[in-house]
Residue, then its C-alpha position, 0 to 999 in steps of 0.5 A: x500500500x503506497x502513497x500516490x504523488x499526482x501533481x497536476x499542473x493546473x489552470x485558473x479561469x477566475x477573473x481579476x475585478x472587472x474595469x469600470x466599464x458598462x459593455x464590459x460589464x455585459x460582456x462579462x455578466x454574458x461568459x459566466x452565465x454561458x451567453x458566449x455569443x453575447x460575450x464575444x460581441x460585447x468583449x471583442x470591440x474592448x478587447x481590439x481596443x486594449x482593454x486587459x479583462x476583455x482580452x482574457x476573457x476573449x482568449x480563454x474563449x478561444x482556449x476553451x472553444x466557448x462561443x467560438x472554435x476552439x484556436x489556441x493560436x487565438x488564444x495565445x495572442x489575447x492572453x499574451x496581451x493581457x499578460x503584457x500589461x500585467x493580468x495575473x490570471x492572463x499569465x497563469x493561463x498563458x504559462x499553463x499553455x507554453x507548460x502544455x504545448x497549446x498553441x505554442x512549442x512545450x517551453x518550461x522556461x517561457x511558462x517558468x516567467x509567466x508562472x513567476x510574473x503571476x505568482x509575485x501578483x498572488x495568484x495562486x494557481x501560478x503559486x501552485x504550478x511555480x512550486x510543481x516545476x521547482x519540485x520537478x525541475x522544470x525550467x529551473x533547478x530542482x530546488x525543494x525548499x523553493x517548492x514549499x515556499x510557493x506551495x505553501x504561498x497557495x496553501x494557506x490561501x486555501x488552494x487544494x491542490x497546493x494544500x495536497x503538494x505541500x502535504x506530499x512535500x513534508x510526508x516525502x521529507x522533501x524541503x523540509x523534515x519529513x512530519x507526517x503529522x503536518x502531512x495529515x493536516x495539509x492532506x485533510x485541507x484539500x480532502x475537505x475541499x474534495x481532493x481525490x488525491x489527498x483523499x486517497x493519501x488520506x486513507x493510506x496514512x489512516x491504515x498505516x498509522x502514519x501521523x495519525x492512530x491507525x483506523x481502518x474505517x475512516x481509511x475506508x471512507x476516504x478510499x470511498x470518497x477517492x473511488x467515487x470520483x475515479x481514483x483507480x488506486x483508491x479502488x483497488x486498495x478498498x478491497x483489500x482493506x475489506x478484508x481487514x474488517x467487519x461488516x460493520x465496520x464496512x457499514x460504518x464506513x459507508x455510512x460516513x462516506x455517504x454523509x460526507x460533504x466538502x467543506x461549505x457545501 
């Protein structure tokens, strides 16, 4: 039974605090509630014009085939405007795109600067993805203790993913001594906001007794909770922990994966 260490790079689709700007207000009211047709008309205009917000919002469009074709090339060229005038989430998006190849050659040094521009603006998710390519030695040396700098920048805002990053980091004893009880706390974090990887480690560390009494029914809950949203590994490992229980303990198990629910919800 092992711990799974997936570190996803991810990308945001939040939005800075919008202009003052009537039409863009429209347009903006239009892509969040799925009016893209409307979006795009209202945007485009203010996006030609310079306008940093309607230049994302156009460029995640095209990025996501909303409204219009889905053209990463067109994508590229509006974030890339927004990026330049200094749009965090512009530059998050765009270093998701050189990290990925979409629309332009896989160049982890290009994303690297992208990722850095928006992660000194806060942005968490370039926060997060800054952390993953100091752990991976992506564009940069590896260097663990930078990864749990920006890792825990996003954490304590309340970023999942880089809640479950920081956690893989201190139960590895990676950047810092090895804690499997901080582990726990940053695992359960992300668990609570519906992580299936920090719920699959979640169940590891409870049947081992990692950082935590060893307890076979909470393991199995979070196994459940892991499984239901297609964790395979979770999958497998509920079977053969079954076998270490009763019935009623795989009842009691159930029973809180059922009543589980993410954390404000």
């Amino acid at each position: 039974m092992i711990l799974r260490f997936p570190i996803a790079l991810v990308l945001s689709l939040a939005c800075l605090a919008a202009p003052a700007s009537a039409d863009y207000s429209a347009g903006e009211e239009a892509y969040y509630r799925g009016d893209y047709a409307t979006a795009f008309r209202e945007l485009t205009p203010l996006a030609e014009s310079g306008d940093a917000f309607s230049e994302y919002l156009l460029g995640l469009m095209y990025a996501q085939g909303q409204g219009v074709l889905q053209d990463f090339k067109q994508a590229e060229y509006w974030l890339f405007l927004a990026a330049e005038q200094g749009h965090a989430q512009a530059q998050e998006f765009l270093g998701g795109m050189y990290a990925n190849g979409e629309g332009v050659p896989v160049d982890f040094k290009e994303a690297e600067r992208w990722y850095r521009s928006a992660a000194e603006q806060g942005e968490v998710k370039a926060q997060n993805n800054l952390g993953l390519m100091y752990a991976t030695g992506q564009g940069v040396p590896v260097d663990f203790k930078e990864a749990v700098r920006w890792y825990r920048l996003a954490a304590e805002q309340g970023e999942a993913k880089a809640q479950f990053n920081l956690g893989v980091m201190y139960a590895q004893g990676q950047g810092v001594p090895q804690d499997f009880k901080e582990a726990m706390q940053w695992y359960y974090l992300a668990a609570m906001q519906g992580d299936a990887d920090a719920q699959h480690n979640l169940g590891v560390m409870y049947a081992k007794g990692e950082g935590v009494r060893q307890d076979y029914v909470l393991a199995y809950m979070w196994f459940n909770l892991a499984a239901v949203q297609g964790e395979k590994a979770a999958t497998d490992l509920l079977g053969s922990l079954a076998r270490k229980m009763t019935p009623a303990q795989i009842e009691e198990a159930q029973k809180l994966a059922r009543e589980w629910k993410p954390k404000g919800k």
